[in-house]
C-alpha positions in Angstrom: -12.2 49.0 -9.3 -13.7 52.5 -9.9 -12.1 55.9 -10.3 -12.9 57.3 -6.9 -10.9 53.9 -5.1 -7.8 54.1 -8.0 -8.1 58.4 -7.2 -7.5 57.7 -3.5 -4.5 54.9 -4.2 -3.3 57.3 -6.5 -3.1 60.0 -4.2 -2.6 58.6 -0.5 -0.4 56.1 -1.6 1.3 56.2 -4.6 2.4 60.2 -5.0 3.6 59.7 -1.4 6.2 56.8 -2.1 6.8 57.7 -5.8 10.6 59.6 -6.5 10.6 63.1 -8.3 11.1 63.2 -12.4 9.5 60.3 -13.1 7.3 59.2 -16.1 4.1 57.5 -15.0 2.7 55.1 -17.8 -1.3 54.2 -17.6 -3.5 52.2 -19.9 -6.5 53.9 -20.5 -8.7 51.3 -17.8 -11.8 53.0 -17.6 -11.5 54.3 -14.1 -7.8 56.7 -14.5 -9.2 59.8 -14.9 -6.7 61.8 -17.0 -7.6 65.3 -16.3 -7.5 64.8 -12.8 -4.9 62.3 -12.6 -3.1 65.0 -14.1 -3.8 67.8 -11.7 -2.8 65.6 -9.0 0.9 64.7 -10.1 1.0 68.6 -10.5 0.1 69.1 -7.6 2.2 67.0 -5.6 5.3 69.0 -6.7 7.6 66.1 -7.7 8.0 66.6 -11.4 5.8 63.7 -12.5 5.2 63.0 -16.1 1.8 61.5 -16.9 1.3 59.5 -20.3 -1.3 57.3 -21.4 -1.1 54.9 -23.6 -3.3 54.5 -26.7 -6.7 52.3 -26.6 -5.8 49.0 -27.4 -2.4 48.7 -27.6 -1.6 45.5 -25.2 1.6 45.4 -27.3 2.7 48.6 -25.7 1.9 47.5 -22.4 4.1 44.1 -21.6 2.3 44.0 -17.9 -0.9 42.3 -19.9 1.2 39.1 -20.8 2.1 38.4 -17.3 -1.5 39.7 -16.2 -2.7 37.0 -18.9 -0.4 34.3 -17.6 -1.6 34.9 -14.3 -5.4 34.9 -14.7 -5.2 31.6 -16.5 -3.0 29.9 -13.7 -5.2 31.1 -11.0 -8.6 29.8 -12.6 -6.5 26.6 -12.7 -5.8 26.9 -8.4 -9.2 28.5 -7.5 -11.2 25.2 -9.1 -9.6 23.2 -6.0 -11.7 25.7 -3.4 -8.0 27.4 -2.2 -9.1 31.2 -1.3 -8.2 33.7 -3.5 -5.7 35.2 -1.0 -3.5 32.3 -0.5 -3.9 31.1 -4.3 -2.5 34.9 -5.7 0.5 34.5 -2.4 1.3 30.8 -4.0 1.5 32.9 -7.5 3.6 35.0 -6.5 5.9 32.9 -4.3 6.6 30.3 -6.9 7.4 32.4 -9.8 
């Protein structure tokens, strides 16, 4: 991932289907630009709150558990030559 892919997400995909006056939480992953990050949720007129968490502070952000959990059962699946697609669709469909 680099900030110019996440950048386009961000803005073609995600301030299309987010609601208005919502808070948008981000770890501080290399590639979320704040400042313009924060120029775009201005600019898409829907009362979006950036805030970024502090560096390393996985405590603050529960997703990295599950992220965690997930990494280790998919090295598990992958080992038996399943592609990557079907093993995160199995992931996900099981739990």
């Amino acid at each position: 991932m680099d900030s110019e892919f996440f950048e386009k997400w961000f803005k073609e995909m995600f301030l299309k289907e987010v609601e208005e006056n919502k808070v948008i939480v981000m770890d501080n992953a290399t590639f979320h630009c704040k400042s313009r990050l924060y120029e775009l949720c201005k600019n898409a007129n829907k009362n979006l709150k950036l805030i970024f968490l502090p560096p390393y502070s996985p405590d603050l952000n529960p997703i990295e558990k599950y992220w965690a959990v997930l990494k280790k059962k998919l090295k598990k699946i992958v080992k038996n030559n399943i592609s990557l697609e079907e093993t995160i669709y199995q992931l996900f469909k099981v739990n």
